[in-house]
C-alpha positions in Angstrom: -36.8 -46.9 -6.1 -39.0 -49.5 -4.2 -38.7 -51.4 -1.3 -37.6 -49.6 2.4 -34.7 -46.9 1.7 -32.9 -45.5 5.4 -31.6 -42.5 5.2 -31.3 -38.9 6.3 -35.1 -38.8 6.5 -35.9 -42.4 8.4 -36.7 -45.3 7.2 -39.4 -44.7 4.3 -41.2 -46.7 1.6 -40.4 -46.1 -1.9 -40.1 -42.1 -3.4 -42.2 -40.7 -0.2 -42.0 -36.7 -0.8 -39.5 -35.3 1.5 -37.7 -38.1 2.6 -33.3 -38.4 1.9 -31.3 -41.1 1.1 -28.1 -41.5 3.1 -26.2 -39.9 0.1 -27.9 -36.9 0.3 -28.1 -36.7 4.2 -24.4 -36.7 4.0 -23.7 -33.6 0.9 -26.2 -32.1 3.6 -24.3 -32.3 6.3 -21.1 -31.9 5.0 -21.9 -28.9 3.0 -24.3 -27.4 6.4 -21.4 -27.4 8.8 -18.9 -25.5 6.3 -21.9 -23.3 5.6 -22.8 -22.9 9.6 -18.8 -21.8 10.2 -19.1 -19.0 7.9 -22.3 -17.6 8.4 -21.4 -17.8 12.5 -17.6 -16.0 11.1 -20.1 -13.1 8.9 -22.6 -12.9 11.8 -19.9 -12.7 14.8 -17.1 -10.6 12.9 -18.6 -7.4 13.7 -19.0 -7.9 17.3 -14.7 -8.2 17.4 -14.1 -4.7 15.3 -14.2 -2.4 19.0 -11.7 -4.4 20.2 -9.3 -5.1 17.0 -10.0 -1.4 16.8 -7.9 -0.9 19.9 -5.5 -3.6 19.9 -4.4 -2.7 16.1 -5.3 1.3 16.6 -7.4 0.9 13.7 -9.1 3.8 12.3 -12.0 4.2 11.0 -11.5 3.3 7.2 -8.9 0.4 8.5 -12.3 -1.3 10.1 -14.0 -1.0 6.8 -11.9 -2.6 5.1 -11.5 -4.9 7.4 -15.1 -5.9 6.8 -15.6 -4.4 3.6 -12.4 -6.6 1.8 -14.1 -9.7 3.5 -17.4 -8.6 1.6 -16.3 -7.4 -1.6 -14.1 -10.6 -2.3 -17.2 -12.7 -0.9 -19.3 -10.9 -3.4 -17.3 -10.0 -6.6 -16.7 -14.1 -7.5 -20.3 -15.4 -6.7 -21.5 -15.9 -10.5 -17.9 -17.0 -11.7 -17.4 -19.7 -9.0 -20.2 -21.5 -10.0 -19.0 -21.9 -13.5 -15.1 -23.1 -12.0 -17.3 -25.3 -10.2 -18.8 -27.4 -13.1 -15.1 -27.6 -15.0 -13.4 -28.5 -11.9 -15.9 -30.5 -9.8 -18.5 -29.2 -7.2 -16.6 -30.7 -4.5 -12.9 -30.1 -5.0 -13.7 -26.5 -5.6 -16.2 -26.6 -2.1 -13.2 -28.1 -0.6 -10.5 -25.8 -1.5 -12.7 -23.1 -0.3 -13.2 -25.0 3.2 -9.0 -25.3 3.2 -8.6 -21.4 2.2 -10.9 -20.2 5.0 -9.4 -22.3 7.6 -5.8 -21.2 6.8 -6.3 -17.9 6.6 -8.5 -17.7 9.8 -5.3 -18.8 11.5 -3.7 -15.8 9.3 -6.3 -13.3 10.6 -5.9 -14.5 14.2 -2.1 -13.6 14.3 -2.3 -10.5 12.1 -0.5 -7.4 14.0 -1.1 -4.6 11.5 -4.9 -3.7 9.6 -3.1 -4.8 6.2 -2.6 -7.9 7.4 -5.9 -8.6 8.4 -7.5 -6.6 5.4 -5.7 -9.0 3.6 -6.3 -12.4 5.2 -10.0 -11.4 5.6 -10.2 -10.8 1.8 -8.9 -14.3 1.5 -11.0 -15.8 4.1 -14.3 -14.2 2.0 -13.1 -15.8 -1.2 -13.0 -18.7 0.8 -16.7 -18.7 1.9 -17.9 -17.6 -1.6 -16.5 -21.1 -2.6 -18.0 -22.9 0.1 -21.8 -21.5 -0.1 -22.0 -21.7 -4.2 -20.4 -25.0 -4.4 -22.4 -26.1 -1.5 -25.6 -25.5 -2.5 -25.3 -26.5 -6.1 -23.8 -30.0 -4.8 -27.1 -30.2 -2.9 -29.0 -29.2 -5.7 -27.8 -32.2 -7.6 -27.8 -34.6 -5.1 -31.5 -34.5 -4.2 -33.4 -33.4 -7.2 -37.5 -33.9 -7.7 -39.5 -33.7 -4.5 -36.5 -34.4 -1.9 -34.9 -31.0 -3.3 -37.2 -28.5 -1.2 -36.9 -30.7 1.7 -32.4 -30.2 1.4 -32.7 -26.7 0.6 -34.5 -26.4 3.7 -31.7 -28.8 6.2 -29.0 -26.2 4.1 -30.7 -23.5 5.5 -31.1 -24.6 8.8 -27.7 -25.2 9.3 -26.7 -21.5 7.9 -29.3 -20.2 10.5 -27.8 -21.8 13.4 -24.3 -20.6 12.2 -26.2 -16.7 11.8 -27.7 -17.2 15.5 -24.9 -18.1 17.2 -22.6 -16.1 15.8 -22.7 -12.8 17.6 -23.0 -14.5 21.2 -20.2 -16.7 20.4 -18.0 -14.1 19.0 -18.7 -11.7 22.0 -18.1 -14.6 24.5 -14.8 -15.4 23.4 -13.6 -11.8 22.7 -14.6 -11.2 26.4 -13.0 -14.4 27.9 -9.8 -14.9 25.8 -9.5 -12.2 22.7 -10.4 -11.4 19.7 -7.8 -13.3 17.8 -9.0 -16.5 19.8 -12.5 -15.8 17.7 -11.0 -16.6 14.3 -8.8 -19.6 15.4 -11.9 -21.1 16.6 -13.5 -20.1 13.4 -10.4 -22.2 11.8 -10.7 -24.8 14.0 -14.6 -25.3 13.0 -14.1 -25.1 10.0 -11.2 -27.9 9.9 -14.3 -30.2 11.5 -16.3 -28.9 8.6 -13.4 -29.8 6.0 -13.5 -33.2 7.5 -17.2 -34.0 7.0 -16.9 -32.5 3.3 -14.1 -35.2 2.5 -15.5 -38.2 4.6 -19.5 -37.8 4.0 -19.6 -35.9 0.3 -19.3 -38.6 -2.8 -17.0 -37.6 -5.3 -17.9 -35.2 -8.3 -17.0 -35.2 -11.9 -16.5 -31.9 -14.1 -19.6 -31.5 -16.4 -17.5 -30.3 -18.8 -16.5 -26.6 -20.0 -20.4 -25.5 -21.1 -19.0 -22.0 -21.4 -15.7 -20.0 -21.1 -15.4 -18.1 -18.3 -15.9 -14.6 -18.4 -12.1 -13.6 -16.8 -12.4 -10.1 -18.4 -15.9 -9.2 -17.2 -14.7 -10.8 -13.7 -11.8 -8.7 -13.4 -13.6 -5.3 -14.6 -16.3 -6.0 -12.0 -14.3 -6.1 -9.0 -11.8 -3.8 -10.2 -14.5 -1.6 -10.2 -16.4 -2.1 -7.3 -12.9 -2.1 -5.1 -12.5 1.6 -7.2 -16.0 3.0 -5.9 -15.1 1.7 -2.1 -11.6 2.8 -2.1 -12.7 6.3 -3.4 -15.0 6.7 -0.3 -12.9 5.6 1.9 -10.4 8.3 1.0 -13.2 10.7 1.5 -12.8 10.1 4.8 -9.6 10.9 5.2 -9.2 14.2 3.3 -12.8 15.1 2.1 -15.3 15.4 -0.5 -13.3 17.5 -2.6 -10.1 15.4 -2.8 -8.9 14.9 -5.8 -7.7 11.2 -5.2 -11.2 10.6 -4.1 -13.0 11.6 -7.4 -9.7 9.8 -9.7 -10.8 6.9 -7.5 -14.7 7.5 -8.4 -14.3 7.7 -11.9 -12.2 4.5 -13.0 -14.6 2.8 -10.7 -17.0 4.1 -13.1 -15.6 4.0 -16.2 -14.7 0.4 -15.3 -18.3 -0.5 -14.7 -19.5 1.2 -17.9 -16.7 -0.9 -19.9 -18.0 -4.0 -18.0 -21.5 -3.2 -19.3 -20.3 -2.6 -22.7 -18.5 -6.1 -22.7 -21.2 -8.4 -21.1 -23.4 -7.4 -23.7 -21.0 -8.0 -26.7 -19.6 -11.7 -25.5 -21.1 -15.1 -26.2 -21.1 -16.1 -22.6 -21.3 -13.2 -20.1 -20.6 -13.0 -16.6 -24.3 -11.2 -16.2 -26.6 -11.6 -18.8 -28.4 -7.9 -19.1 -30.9 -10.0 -21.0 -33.1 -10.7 -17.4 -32.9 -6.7 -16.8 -35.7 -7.2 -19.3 -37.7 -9.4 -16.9 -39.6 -6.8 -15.1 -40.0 -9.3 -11.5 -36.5 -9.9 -11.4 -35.1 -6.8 -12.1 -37.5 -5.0 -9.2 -36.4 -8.5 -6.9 -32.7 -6.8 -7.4 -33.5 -3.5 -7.4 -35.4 -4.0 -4.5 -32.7 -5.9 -2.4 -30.2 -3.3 -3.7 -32.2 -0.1 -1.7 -33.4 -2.1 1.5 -29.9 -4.1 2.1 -27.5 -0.9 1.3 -28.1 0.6 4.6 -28.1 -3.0 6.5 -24.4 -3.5 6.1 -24.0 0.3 7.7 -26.6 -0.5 10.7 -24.5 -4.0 12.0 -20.9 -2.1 11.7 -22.2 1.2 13.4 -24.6 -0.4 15.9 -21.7 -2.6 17.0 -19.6 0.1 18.0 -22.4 1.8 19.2 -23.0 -0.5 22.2 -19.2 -0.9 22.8 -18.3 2.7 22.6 -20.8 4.9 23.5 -23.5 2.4 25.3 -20.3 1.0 27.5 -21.6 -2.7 26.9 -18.6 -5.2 26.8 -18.6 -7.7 23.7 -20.3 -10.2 24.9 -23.6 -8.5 25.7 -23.2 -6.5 22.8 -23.3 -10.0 20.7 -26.4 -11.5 23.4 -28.0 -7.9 22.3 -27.8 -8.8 18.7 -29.8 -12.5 19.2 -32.3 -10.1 19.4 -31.7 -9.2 15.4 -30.5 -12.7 14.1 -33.0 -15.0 15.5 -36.0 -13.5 14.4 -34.4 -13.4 10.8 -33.6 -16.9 11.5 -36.8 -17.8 12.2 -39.0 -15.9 9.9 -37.0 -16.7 7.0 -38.4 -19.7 7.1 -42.2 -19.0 7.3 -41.7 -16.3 4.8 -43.3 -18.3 2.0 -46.8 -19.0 4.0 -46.7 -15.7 4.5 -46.4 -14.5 1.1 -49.0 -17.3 -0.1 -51.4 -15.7 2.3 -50.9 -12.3 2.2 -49.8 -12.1 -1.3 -46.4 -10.9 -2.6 -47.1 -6.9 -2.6 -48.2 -7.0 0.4 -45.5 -9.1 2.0 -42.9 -7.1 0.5 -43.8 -3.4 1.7 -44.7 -5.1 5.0 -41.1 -6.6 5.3 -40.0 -3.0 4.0 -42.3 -0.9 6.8 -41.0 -3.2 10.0 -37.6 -2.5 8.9 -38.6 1.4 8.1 -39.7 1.6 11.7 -36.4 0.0 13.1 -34.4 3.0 11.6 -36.9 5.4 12.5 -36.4 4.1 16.2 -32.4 4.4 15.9 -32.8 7.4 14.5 -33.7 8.7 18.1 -30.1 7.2 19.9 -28.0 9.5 21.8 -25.5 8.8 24.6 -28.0 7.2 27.5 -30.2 5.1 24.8 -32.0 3.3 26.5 -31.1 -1.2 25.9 -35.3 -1.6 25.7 -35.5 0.8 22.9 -32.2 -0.9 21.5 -33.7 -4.6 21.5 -37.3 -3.5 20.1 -35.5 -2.4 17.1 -33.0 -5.4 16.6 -36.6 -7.5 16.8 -38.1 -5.3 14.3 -35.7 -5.1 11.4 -35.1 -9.1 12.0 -39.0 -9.9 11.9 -38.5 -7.2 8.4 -35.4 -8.7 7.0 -36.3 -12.6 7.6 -39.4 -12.1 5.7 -38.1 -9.9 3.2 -35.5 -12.3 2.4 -37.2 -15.2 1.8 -39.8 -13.7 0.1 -37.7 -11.7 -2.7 -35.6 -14.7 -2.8 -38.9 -16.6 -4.2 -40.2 -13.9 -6.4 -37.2 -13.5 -8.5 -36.5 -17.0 -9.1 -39.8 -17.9 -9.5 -40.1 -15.3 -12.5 -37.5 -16.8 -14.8 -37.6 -19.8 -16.8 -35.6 -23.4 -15.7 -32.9 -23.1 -18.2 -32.2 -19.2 -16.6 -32.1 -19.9 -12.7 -28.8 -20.7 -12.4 -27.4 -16.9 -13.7 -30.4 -15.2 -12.5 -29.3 -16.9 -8.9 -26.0 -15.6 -9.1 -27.0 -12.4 -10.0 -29.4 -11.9 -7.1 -27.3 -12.8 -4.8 -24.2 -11.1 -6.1 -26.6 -8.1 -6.3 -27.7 -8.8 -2.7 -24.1 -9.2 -1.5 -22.3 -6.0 -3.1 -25.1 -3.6 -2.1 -23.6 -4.5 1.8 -19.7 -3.2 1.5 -21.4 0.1 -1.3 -23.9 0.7 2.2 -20.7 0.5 4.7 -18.8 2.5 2.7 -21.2 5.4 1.7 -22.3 5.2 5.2 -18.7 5.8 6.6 -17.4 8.3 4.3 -21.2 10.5 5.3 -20.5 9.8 9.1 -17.1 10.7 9.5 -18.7 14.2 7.8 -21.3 14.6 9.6 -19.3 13.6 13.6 -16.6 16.0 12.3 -18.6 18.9 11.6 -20.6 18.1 14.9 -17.1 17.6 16.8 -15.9 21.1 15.8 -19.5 22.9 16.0 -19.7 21.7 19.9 -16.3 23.2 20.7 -16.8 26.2 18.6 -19.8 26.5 21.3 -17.6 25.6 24.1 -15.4 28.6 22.8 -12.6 26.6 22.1 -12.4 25.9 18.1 -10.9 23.2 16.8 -7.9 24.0 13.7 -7.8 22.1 10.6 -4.6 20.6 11.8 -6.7 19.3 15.1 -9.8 18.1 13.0 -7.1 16.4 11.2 -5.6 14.8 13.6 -8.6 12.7 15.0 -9.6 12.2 11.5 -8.0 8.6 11.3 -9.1 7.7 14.9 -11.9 5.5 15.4 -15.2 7.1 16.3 -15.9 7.2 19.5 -13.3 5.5 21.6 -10.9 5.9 24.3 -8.2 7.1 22.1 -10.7 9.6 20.5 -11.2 11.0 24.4 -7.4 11.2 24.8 -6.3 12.9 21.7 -9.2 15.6 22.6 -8.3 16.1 25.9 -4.6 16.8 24.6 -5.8 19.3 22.2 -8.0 21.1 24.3 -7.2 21.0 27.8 -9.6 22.9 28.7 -12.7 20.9 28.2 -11.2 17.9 29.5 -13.9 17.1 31.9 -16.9 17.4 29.4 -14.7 15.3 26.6 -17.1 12.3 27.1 -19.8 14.3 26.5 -18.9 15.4 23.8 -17.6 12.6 21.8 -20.6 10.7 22.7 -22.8 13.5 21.2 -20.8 13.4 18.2 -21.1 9.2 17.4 -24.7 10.0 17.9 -25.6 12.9 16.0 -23.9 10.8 13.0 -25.2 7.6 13.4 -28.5 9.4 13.9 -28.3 11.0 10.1 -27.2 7.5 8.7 -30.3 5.9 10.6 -32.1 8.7 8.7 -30.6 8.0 5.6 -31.6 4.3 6.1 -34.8 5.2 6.0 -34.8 7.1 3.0 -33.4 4.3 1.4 -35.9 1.8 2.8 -38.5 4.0 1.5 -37.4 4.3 -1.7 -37.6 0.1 -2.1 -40.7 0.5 -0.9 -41.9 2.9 -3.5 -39.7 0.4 -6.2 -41.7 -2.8 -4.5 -45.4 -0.9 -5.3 -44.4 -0.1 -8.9 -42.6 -3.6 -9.8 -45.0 -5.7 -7.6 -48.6 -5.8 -8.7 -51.6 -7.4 -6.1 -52.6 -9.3 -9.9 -51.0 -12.7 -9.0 -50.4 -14.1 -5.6 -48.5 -17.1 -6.8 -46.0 -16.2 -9.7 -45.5 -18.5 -12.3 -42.3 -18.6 -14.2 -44.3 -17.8 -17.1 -46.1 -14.6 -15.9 -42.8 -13.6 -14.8 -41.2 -13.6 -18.6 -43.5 -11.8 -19.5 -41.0 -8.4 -19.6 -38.9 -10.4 -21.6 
């Protein structure tokens, strides 16, 4: 276009690369404040589960799912949104996510009972799976050729100051009002964001139905995926060899078999198997599956960590996690420079290493931790996830073709995004085991053993908190004074094994990252990456 265009960028001349029009400064902004409210609700949430913990005696499993529904329902509709997307219009479907979230924040904020909240929180996650694939797509057609790099990047940005923020705010406002006063304020942000999405976005047309959607394989997916969480979750509650644990297990699995059986017999899957083929890609997902499982399980545990065992209050325990979020912030966004100049392999196992050590150095908390050791290894496995995000992000969409990127993205990021609740729940169902057996080993030395019907009897407590110390000290008098100890011992030893278990896991995507990622190519092309097709 020539002549002097003002927009989003300035004033410009002509097509200058990486300057916006007013249009697109608009689906930016309207689209980066919805996206800034729910990465500030993702990032903040965890900071408020001590203290819903208490005021809805939640146990244990309750705060999973909690946090888990929120995930799973964020995750399971990532690839079929996009497609409801194009036959309904980008921006009706971002704004009826925008209008979801916001009601059910104010649902969330009056819940009295965990159901409740489970609930509203799984709505509230469908919700921001509606606002960040719509969102990014609109922006993806709004500034295409040179000025698309340039919105990606404002999109970001605004995410990034929604990821910062989020713990400090969350922990400022549990501290100083409640917890409940967190997601009203979540709903009230994102009411500002609904407005800017109705006033600033232009109006979209359906590009017409491309495809049917896969319902079926939809359906199958998170059927199965809610199977395999519920069926550790039960573990919890009555062990490894309970029979309603392994029923859960299997249809879980047999669900996810079927779902593989019918994806590969339909015209138009939900995930073509097809890019399993495309050796890049399938290490990029691989890859993200082993380092991010045991990321979900290190924000839940750490929070109540600090609370309950450190004695911080909520809000330093969400200034104590700036020390995570801004370095992944800020490194996400260098990560491609960094790639380009140490080369992919190399940028990869480094990402994988940093965060390796982080779990290493949790793997050493007890009861009197000390905050120095605590913030070194928030730094760490930010500096390690920032970079590990961006770059993994690049490598497995650079290695498909154009006409590919749209289900390969989905896929990714659904990948990305279900490997989260799977790490919280494996992670819970392995602590709970391993505090338990610490819990009665430490009273078995204290000469004062604990019966099934006590074990099970804190079982559905939460881990580590006041009411854990009460119900101990009514079951055994007689080590009243050294309960503290104790139960502080107990959180530790297990949250030590599952920083140990992070590691192995980090490891293994490590190992994945040599085999997949060769030091051949710094720069992938799209067409050294089909090459495994």
């Amino acid at each position: 276009m020539a002549g002097e265009r003002r927009g989003f960028g300035g004033s410009v001349k002509g097509d200058d690369v990486g300057s916006l029009t007013a249009r697109q400064g608009r689906t930016i902004v309207g689209v980066g404040l919805a996206s800034a409210v729910v990465n500030l609700d993702f990032m903040g949430f965890t900071i408020t589960l001590p203290a819903i913990g208490q005021d809805l005696d939640a146990g244990g499993s309750e705060l999973e799912w909690i946090m888990n529904g929120y995930l799973l329902a964020y995750a399971a509709p990532l690839i079929a949104i996009g497609r409801v997307g194009d036959l309904l219009g980008l921006r009706r479907v971002g704004i009826a996510g925008a209008v979801l979230f916001m009601l059910f924040a104010a649902v969330s904020g009056l819940a009295e009972s965990p159901l409740v909240l489970i609930l509203s929180r799984m709505a509230q996650g469908l919700g921001s799976a509606m606002i960040f694939v719509i969102g990014f797509s609109m922006v993806s057609r709004a500034a295409t050729g040179p000025n698309h790099a340039v919105a990606i990047g404002y999109c970001v940005a605004f995410a990034a100051i929604g990821s910062v923020l989020g713990p400090f705010v969350a922990g400022l406002v549990t501290d100083l009002f409640s917890w409940r006063m967190f997601f009203w304020l979540g709903g009230v942000l994102m009411g500002l964001g609904l407005l800017a999405m109705v006033v600033l976005m232009d109006k979209d047309e359906p590009v017409g139905e491309k495809a049917p959607i896969d319902w079926a394989g939809f359906f199958l997916l998170t059927a199965s995926l809610a199977s395999v969480i519920f069926a550790l979750e039960l573990v919890q509650r009555w062990g490894w060899l309970s029979f309603w644990a392994w029923a859960a297990l299997s249809i879980g699995l047999l669900g996810s078999f079927l779902f593989y059986r019918l994806e590969r017999r339909i015209a138009a899957p939900l995930v073509d198997f097809a890019l399993a083929r495309n050796v890049r890609f399938l290490g990029s997902c691989l890859v993200s599956v082993l380092v991010l499982f045991p990321y979900g399980a290190l924000t839940y545990f750490l929070s109540l960590y600090l609370q309950h065992i450190l004695g911080y209050s909520a809000l330093q325990c969400g200034s104590i996690f700036l020390a995570m979020t801004i370095p992944v912030a800020l490194l996400s966004f260098v990560s491609g420079p960094i790639s380009a100049k140490l080369g992919i392999l190399v940028a990869v196992v480094g990402s994988c290493l940093l965060m390796t050590a982080a779990f290493v150095l949790f793997g050493f908390a007890h009861g009197q931790f000390a905050l120095t050791f605590v913030l070194v290894g928030l730094v760490v496995i930010g500096a390690g996830r920032g970079i590990f995000m961006g770059v993994t992000s690049s490598l497995g969409m650079a290695a498909v073709s154009a006409d590919k990127a749209g289900a390969a993205s989905g896929i990714l990021q659904t990948v990305r995004n279900v490997s989260l609740p799977l790490g919280v729940a494996t992670a819970g169902a392995l602590f709970r085991t391993w505090e338990n057996e610490r819990l009665a080993e430490l009273f078995d030395l204290a000469g004062n053993r604990l019966s099934d019907k006590m074990q099970n009897d804190i079982m559905g407590l939460l881990s580590g908190t006041p009411q854990t110390r009460d119900k101990l000290t009514q079951l055994v008098p007689a080590v009243a004074d050294r309960v503290h100890l104790v139960v502080d011992e107990a959180f530790s030893f297990a949250f030590r094994n599952v920083m140990f278990l992070s590691i192995a896991f980090c490891v293994a995507g490590l190992l994945v990252a040599v085999y997949y990622f060769d030091r051949r190519d710094e720069a992938v092309t799209e067409t050294d990456g089909m090459k495994g097709e």
